[in-house]
N, C-alpha and C positions, 0 to 999 in steps of 0.2 A: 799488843797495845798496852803502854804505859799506862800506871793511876793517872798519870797528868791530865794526859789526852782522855780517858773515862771522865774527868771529871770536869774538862771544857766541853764534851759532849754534851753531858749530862746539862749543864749550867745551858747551852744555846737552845736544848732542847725544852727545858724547863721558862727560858725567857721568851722563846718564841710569839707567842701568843703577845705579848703586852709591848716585846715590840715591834711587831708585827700593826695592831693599835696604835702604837705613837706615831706610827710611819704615816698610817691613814688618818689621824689626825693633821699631823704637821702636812698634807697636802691637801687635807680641804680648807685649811687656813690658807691657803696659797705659800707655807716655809719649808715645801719640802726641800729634801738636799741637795744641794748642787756638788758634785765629786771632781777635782781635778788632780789626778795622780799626774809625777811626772815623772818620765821613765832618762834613765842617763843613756843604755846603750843595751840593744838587744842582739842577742849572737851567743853562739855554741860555743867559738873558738876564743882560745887567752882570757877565760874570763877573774872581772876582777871583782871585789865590793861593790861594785856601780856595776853589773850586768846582770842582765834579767833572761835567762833560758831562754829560746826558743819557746819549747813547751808551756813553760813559765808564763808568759806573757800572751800565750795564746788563750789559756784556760783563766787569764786574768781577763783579755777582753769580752770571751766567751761569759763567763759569770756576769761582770759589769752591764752588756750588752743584752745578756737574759732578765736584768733587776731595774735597769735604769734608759733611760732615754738619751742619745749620745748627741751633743748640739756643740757647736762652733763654739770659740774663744770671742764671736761676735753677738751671738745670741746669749752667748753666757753673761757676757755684761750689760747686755739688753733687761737682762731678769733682776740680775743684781741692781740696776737701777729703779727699775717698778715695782722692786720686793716684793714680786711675785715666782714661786713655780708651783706647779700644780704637782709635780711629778716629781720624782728621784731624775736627776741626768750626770751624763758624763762628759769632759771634756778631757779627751787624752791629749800629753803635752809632752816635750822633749825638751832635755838641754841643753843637746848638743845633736851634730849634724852629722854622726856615723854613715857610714857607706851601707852598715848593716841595717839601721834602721830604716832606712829607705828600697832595702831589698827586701827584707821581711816584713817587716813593722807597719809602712805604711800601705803596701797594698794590703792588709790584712783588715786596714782602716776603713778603705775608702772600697 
């Protein structure tokens, strides 16, 4: 383990705590976060800048879906408009219509 990495450690462990607090603040105010990653293309094989692992995108949904609340691109604008959420949520999106994201990706989704 690099100094680098010791010392992004060190710093997430150190800030934990406060924001960890600003999270449960920003949701008893009704501003918690709304997250919408959007992914290009997920697959093993030819990948380019714009692909995301297998692996990769599993342990990205995995973590999101352990922290956050996961609601529609219809509920999402639901909250956006009554500037309310109680919660951290996610909305996973795509921007484009791979063969692979549809073999992997989306039953992983739903």
């Amino acid at each position: 383990m690099g100094l680098r990495e010791i010392a992004l450690r060190a710093r997430v462990a150190l800030t934990n705590p406060t924001r960890h607090a600003r999270l449960q603040d920003h949701c008893r105010r009704g501003a918690a976060p709304m997250y919408v990653p959007f992914y290009h293309r997920v697959a093993d094989q030819f990948p380019n800048d714009w692909t995301i692992s297998r692996t990769d995108f599993r342990r990205h949904v995995l973590h999101c879906l352990e922290h956050c609340e996961p609601i529609t691109l219809g509920e999402l604008q639901s909250r956006v408009d009554s500037n309310q959420s109680y919660r951290p949520t996610i909305t996973f999106t795509f921007d484009d219509g791979y063969a692979e994201n549809c073999d992997f990706a989306l039953p992983l989704l739903i």
